[in-house]
C-alpha positions in Angstrom: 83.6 129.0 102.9 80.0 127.4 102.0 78.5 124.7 104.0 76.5 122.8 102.1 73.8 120.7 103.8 70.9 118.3 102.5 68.2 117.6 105.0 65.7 115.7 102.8 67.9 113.0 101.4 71.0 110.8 102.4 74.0 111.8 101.2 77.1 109.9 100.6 80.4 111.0 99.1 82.8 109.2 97.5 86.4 110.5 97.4 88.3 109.3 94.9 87.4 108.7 90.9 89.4 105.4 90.1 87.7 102.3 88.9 87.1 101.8 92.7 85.0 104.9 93.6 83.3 104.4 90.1 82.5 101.4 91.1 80.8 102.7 93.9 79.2 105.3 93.3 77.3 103.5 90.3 76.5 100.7 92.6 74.8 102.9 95.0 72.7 104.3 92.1 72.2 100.7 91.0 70.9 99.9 94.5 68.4 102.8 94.8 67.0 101.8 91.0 66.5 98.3 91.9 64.3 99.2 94.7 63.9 95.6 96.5 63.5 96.4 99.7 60.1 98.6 100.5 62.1 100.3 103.3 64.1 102.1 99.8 60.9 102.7 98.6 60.6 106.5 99.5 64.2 107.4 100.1 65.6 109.5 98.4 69.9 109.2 97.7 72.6 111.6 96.4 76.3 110.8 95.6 78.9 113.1 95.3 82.2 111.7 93.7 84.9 114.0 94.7 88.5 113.7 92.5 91.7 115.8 93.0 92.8 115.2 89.3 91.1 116.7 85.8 90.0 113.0 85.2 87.8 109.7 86.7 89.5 106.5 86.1 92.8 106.6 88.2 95.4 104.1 86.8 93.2 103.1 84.1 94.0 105.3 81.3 93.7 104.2 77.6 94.4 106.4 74.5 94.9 106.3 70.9 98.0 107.7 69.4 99.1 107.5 65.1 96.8 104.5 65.2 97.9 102.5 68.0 96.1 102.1 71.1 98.0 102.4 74.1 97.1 101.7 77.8 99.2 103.3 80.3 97.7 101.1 83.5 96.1 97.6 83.5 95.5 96.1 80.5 93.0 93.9 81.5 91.2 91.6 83.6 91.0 88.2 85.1 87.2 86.5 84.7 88.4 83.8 87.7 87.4 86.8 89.9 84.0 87.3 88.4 83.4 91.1 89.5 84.8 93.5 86.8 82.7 91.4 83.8 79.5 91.2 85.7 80.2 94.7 86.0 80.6 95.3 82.1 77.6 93.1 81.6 75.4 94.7 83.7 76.1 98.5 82.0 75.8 97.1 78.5 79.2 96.3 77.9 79.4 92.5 76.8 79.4 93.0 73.2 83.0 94.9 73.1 84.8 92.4 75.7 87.5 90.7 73.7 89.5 87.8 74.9 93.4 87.3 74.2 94.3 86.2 70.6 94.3 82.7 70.6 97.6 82.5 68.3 100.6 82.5 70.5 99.4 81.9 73.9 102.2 81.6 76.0 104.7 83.8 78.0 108.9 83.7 78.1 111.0 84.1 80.9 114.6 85.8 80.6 117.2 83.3 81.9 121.0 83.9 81.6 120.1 86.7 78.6 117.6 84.8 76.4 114.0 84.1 76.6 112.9 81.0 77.4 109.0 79.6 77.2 107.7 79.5 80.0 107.3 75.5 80.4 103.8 74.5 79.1 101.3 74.1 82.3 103.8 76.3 84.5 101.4 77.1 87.4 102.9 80.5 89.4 105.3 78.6 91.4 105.2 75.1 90.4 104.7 72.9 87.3 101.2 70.8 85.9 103.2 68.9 83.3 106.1 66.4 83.6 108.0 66.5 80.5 108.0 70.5 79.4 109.2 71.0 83.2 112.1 68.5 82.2 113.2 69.8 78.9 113.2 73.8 79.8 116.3 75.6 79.7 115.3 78.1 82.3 116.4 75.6 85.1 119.6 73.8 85.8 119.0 69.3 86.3 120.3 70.3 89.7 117.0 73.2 89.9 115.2 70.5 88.2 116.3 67.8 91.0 115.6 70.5 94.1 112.0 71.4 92.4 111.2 67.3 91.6 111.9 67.1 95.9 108.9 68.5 96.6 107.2 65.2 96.0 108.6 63.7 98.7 108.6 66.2 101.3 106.0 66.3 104.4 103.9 69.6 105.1 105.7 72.4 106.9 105.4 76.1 107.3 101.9 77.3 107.7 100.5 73.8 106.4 102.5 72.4 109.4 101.0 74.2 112.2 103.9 76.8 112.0 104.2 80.8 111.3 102.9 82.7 108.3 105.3 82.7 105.4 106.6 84.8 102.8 106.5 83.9 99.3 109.9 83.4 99.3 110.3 81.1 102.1 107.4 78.8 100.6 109.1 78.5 97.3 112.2 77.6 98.7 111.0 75.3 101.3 108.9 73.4 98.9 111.0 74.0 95.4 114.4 75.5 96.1 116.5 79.1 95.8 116.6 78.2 92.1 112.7 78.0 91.5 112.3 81.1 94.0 114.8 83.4 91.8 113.9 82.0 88.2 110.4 81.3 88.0 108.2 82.7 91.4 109.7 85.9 91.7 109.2 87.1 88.2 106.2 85.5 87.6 105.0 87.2 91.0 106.3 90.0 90.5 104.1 91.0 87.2 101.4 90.9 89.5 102.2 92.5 92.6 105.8 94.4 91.8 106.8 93.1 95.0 109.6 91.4 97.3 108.8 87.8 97.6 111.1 87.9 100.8 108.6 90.3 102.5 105.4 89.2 100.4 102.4 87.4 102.7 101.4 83.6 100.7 98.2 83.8 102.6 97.6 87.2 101.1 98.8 86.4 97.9 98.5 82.7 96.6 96.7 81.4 99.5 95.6 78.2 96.7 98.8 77.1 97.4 99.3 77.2 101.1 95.5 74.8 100.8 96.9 72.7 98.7 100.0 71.6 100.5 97.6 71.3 104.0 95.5 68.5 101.4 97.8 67.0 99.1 101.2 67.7 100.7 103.1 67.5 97.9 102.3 70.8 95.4 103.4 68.3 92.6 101.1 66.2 93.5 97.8 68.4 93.9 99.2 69.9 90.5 99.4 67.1 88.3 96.3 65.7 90.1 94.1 69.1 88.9 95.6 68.9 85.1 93.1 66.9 83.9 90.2 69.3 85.1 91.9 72.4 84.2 90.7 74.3 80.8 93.1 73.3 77.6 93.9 70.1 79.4 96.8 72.6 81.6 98.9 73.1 78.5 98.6 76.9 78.6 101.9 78.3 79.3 102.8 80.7 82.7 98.9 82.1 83.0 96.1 81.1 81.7 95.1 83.6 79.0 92.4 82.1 77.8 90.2 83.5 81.4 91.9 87.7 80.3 89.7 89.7 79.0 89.4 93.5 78.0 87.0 95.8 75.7 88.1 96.5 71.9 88.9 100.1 72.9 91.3 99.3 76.6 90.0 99.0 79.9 88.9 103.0 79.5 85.9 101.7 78.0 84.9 100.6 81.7 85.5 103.6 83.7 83.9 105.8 80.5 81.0 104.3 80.7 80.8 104.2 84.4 81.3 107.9 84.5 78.8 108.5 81.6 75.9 106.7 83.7 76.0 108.8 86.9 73.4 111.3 86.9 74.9 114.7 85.6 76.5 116.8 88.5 77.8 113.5 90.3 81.2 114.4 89.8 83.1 117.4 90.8 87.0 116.8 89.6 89.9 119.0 90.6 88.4 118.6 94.2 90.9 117.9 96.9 89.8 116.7 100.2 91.2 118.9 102.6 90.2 116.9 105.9 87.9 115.3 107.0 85.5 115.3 110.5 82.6 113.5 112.4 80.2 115.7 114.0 78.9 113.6 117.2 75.9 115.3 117.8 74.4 115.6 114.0 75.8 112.3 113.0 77.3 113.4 110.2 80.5 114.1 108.0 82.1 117.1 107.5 84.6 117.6 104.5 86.5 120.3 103.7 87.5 120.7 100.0 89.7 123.0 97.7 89.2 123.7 94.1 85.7 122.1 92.2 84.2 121.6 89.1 81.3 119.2 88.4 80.5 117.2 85.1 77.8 119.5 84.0 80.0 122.6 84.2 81.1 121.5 80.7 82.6 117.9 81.4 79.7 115.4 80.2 81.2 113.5 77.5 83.1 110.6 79.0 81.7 107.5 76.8 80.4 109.6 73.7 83.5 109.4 71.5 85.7 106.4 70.9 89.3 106.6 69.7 91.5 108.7 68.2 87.7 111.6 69.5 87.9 110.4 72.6 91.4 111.3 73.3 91.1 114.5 71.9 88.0 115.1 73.6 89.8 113.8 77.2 92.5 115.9 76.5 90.5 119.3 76.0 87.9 118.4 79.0 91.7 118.6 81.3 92.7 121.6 79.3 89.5 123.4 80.5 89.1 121.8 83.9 92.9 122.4 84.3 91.8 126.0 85.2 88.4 125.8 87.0 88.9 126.0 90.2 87.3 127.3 92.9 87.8 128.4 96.6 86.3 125.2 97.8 83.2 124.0 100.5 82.5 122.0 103.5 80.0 119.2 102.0 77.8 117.8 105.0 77.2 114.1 104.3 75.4 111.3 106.1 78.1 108.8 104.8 81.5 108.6 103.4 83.3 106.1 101.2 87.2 106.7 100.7 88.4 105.0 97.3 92.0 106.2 97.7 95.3 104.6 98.7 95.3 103.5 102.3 98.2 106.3 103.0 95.9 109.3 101.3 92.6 107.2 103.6 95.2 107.4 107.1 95.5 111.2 106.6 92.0 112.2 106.4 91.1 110.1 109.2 93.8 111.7 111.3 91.5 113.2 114.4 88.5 111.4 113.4 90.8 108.0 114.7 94.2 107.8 115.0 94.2 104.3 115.4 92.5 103.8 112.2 95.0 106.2 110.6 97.6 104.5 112.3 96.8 101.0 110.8 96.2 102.6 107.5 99.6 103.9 107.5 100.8 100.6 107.8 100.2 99.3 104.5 103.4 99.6 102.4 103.4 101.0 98.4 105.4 100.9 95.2 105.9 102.8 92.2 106.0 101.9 88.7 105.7 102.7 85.4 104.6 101.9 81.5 106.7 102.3 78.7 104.5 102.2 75.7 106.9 102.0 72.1 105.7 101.9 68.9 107.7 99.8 66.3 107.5 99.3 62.6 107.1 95.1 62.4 110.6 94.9 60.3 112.3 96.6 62.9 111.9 93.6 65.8 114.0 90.9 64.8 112.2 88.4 66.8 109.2 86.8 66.2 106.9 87.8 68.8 105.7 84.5 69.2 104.1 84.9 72.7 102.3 87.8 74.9 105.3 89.0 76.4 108.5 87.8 78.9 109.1 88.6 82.7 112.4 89.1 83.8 114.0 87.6 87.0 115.8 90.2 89.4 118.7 88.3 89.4 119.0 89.1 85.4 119.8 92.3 86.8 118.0 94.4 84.2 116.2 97.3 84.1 112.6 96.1 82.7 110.3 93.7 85.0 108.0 92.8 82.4 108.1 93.7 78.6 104.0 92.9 76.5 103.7 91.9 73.3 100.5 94.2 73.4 100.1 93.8 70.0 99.8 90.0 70.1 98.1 89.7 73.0 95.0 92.1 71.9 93.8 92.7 68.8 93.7 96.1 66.8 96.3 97.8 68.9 98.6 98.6 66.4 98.2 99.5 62.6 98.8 97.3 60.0 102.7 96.5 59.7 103.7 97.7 63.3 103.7 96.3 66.3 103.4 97.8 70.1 105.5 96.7 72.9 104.7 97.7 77.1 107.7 97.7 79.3 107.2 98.0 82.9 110.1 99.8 85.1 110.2 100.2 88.8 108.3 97.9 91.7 109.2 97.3 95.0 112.7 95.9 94.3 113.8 98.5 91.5 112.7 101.9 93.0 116.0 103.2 91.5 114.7 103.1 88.0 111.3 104.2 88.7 113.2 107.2 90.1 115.0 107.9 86.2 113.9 110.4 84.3 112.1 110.0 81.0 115.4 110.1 78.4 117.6 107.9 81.3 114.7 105.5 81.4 113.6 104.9 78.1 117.2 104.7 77.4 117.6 101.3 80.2 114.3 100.5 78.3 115.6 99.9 74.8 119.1 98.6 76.0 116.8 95.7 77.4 114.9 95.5 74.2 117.9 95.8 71.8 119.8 92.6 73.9 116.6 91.1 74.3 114.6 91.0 70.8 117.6 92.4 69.0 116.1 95.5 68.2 118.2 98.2 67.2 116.1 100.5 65.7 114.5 103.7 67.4 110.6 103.5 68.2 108.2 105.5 65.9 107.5 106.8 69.4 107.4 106.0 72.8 105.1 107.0 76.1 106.1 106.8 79.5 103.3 106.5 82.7 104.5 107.0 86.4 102.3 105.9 88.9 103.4 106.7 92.4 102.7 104.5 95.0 100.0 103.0 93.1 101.0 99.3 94.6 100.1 98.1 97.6 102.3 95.7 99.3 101.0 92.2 100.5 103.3 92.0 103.0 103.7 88.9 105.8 100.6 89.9 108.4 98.6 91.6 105.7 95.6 89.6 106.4 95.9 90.4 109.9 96.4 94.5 109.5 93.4 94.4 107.2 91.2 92.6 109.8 92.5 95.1 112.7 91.5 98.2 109.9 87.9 96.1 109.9 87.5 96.0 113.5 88.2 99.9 113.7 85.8 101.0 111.1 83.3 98.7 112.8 83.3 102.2 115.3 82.3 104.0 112.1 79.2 102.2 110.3 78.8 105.2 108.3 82.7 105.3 106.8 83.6 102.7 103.9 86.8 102.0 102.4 87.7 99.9 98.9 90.3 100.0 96.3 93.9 97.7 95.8 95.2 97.9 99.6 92.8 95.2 101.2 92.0 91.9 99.5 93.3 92.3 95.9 95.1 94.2 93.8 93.7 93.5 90.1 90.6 95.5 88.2 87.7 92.4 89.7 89.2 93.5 92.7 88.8 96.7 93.0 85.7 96.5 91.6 84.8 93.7 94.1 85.6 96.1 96.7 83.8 99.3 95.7 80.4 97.6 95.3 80.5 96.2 98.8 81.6 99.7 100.3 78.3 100.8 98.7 76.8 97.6 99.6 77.5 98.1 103.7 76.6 102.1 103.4 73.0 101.7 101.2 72.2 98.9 103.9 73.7 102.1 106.8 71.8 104.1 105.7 68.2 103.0 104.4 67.7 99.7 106.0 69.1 99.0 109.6 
């Protein structure tokens, strides 16, 4: 087994190809060409982005199929959290960004088998508006009643001096059982697939947690923001007008990402065996199986669009499927891990326990996409929205169903129309655990009691990402500042991706430019 060494320049590898280590490993290329600080001036920097799959990108993963345009992870992003479209704007990107149509922007919710609009200025767990929040038929007047309480109750919980809360116990503290089970964990749960009983508020929604500790009564700080919020607060559930995504999927990102790291930079099908720190050179040591870089034939992430690029991406994995080789020990001067915090904790195993330890700590779940393909006069419904959560209570087998169609432009040809399902999360694993036929079949049970449609799909696509979501649980916060003060030990080892402080696209971006951030300033400037 090779060791490969580099005495002349500072090395850093990056394991993992998701949006996180492509975040990365183009910022610390962005940082050398920028070239502000004259102690950069005559270094010299190579990155090495090592993936263990026959493709960069991770859960994003967009593709093109009898003219509809499918994405099988996130669909987009949130511009609140400003990181992934500076990113885009940066590379060149800005002119295919595409916000949410503005026809039909609102969600449903599924209460006692229908779907209900979700009341107009619905904030996550409480409501802007007065008189949509009255006349919805989600609630019962007795919900209504519990939820109208919260105007008159002092501060308590965390607000109140006392111990960190779940989402659960907030909601019901502040709103009752009946706003918890309806309207939080639903909503909640299409963004973290998670328990609200176990879920941290500080990790999560912390807004709301600062608003009760300065208004006292959410209600109150709620109605007293709707004047300042965009659309006066009449958007119902979120606020679609701040989603955004490229006319081709979030692909488009990591694509162009990958295409702008010098040739070589990548080496897929390359597991990281283990990992070590050698004291006395001060520097890493991995050990990796299999290899195969970008210009052994691999080059072409952003050159096709489309239906091309999806043929392209599928005969780049054909070919790398095979090319393999008997692995190497790469010698590095730095390290950045952009993988889940349970694939970080056993590579650090011997290099720090502890670390590992913490690591190991941070709970996932597993979901899935359903992508179907209808013909428009076979979905009796009008479609009139983006898309409707489901409460767990509904007892049904779909979390989340998107109007994708609706929501983005050009996804589907002319006189069809493309629905997303999601299955599984952290209070369904059963169903992320069906096979394809069983699940698809729970899918379109949902759908045909749902939307009324009967019909079978032209065709339909199922995605299974294992323990691809990390769990915010109570004391998140705090086991993310322990994992801190550990890698302080290790100024030379960086971690990012969903595990830490956010779970969307900005996020993860957010969190692979600052690994490269704290490592570029490691290496060529303290």
């Amino acid at each position: 087994m090779a060791i490969v060494t580099s005495t002349d320049t500072r090395r850093v590898v990056v394991v993992g190809g998701g949006i996180s280590g492509l975040a990365a490993a183009h910022r610390l290329f962005e940082l050398r060409s920028q070239r502000d600080d004259a102690s950069l001036e005559d270094a010299r920097l190579e990155v090495v982005l090592l993936e263990a799959s026959a493709r960069v990108g991770g859960v994003v993963r967009t593709f093109r199929r009898e003219g509809f345009l499918l994405e099988g992870g996130p669909d987009a992003y949130i511009t609140e959290k400003p990181a992934a479209r500076k990113l885009a704007e940066r590379i060149g990107l800005a002119h295919r960004i595409i916000e949410t149509n503005e026809q039909h922007r609102r969600s449903f919710v599924v209460s006692r088998g229908r779907l209900h609009p979700t009341p107009e200025g619905f904030q996550m767990l409480a409501p802007s508006r007065f008189l949509p929040f009255i006349t919805t038929g989600i609630f019962t007047w007795r919900g209504k009643a519990r939820v109208a309480f919260d105007l008159f109750l002092p501060r308590g919980g965390e607000a109140g001096g006392g111990r960190e809360e779940s989402l659960a116990g907030f909601v019901r503290r502040r709103f009752g059982r009946e706003a918890l089970e309806r309207m939080a964990q639903p909503l909640a749960g299409g963004i973290y697939t998670a328990d609200p009983e176990l879920l941290s508020l500080r990790a999560t929604f912390p807004r709301f947690l600062e608003m009760e500790r300065e208004h006292r009564s959410l209600l109150l700080a709620m109605w007293r923001a709707r004047s300042k919020a965009p659309g006066g607060g009449k958007a119902s559930g979120a606020r679609y007008q701040l989603f955004q995504t490229f006319d081709e999927g979030t692909q488009v990102l990591t694509d162009a990402l990958a295409a702008r790291l010098p040739e070589g930079t990548i080496r897929l099908n390359t597991r990281v065996e283990s990992i070590n720190f050698d004291h006395d050179t001060r520097r890493w040591l991995l050990k990796t199986s299999g290899g195969l870089k970008t210009g052994d034939g691999d080059t072409s992430y952003s050159t096709a669009s489309g239906s091309e690029r999806v043929e392209a991406n599928a005969e780049r994995e054909t070919i790398n499927a095979g090319a393999t080789n008997d692995g190497e020990t790469l010698s590095a001067d730095a390290v950045c891990l952009a993988l889940p915090a349970y694939a970080s904790a056993r590579l650090l195993r011997g290099v720090d326990d502890e670390l590992a330890a913490e690591l190991e700590r941070i709970p996932y779940a597993s979901t899935a996409t359903v992508n179907l393909a209808y013909r428009r006069s076979d979905i009796p419904h009008p479609l009139d929205g983006f898309g409707f959560v489901v409460p767990f209570i509904e007892r049904r087998a779909v979390l989340a169903c998107t109007f994708s169609s609706v929501k983005f432009k050009a996804r589907a040809p002319e006189g069809c129309e493309l629905l997303r399902a999601f299955v599984g999360g952290a209070l369904q694993p059963e169903m992320f655990a069906l096979d394809e036929e069983r699940m698809l079949e729970a899918v379109r049970r949902d759908l045909r009691e749902l939307l009324g449609i009967n019909a079978p799909p032209l065709f339909a696509h199922i995605e299974r990402w294992p323990r691809s979501m990390a769990q915010y649980h109570v004391g998140h916060l705090e086991l993310v500042s322990r994992i801190n003060r550990r890698l302080q030990r290790h100024p030379t080892l960086a971690l990012c991706g969903n595990a830490y402080t956010g779970a969307g696209l900005p996020d993860c971006v957010r969190t692979g430019e600052t690994a490269a951030d704290s490592l570029i300033k490691q290496l060529f400037v303290c």
